[in-house]
C-alpha positions in Angstrom: 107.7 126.0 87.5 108.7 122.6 86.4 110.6 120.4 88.9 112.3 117.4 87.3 113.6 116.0 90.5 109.7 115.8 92.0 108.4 112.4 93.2 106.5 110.6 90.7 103.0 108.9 91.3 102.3 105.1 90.4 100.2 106.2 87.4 103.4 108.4 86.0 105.6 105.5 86.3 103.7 102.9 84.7 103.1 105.4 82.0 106.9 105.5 81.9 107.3 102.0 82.0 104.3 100.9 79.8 102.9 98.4 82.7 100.4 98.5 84.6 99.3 100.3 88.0 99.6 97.1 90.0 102.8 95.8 88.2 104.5 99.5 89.5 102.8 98.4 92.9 105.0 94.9 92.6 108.4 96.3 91.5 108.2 98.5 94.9 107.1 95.3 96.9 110.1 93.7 95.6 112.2 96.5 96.4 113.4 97.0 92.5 112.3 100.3 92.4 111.7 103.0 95.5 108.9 103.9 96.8 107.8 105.9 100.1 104.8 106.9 102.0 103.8 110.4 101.7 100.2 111.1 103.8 98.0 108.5 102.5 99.8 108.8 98.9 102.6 106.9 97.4 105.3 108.0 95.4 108.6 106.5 94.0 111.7 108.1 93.4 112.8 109.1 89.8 116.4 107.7 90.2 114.9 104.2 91.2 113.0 104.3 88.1 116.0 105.0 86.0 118.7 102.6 88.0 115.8 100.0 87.3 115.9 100.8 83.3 119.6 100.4 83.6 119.0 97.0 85.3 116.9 96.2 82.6 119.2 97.2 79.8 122.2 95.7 81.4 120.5 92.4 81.6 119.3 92.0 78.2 122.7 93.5 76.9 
């Protein structure tokens, strides 16, 4: 069973993104994209991600 709404790890969204791990690690320092605790793992919200892309888009529009 595939859940689209799961948390994504740093690795997935740089993948998204085409960056690299510690670039993902900066845009949640920065607070442009979400990311929480979970145990000793972190993982960012999907809808960050895509509000980011919009940000993106937006900006070079």
């Amino acid at each position: 069973m595939k859940n689209d709404n799961a948390w994504l790890t740093i690795d997935q969204v740089a993948a998204m993104l085409n960056v690299s791990y510690w670039t993902v690690y900066r845009l949640i320092k920065t607070r442009q994209i979400v990311g929480v605790q979970v145990g000793r793992a972190r993982r960012v919200i999907p809808e960050s991600v895509e509000a980011y892309k919009a940000r993106l888009i937006e900006e070079a529009a």
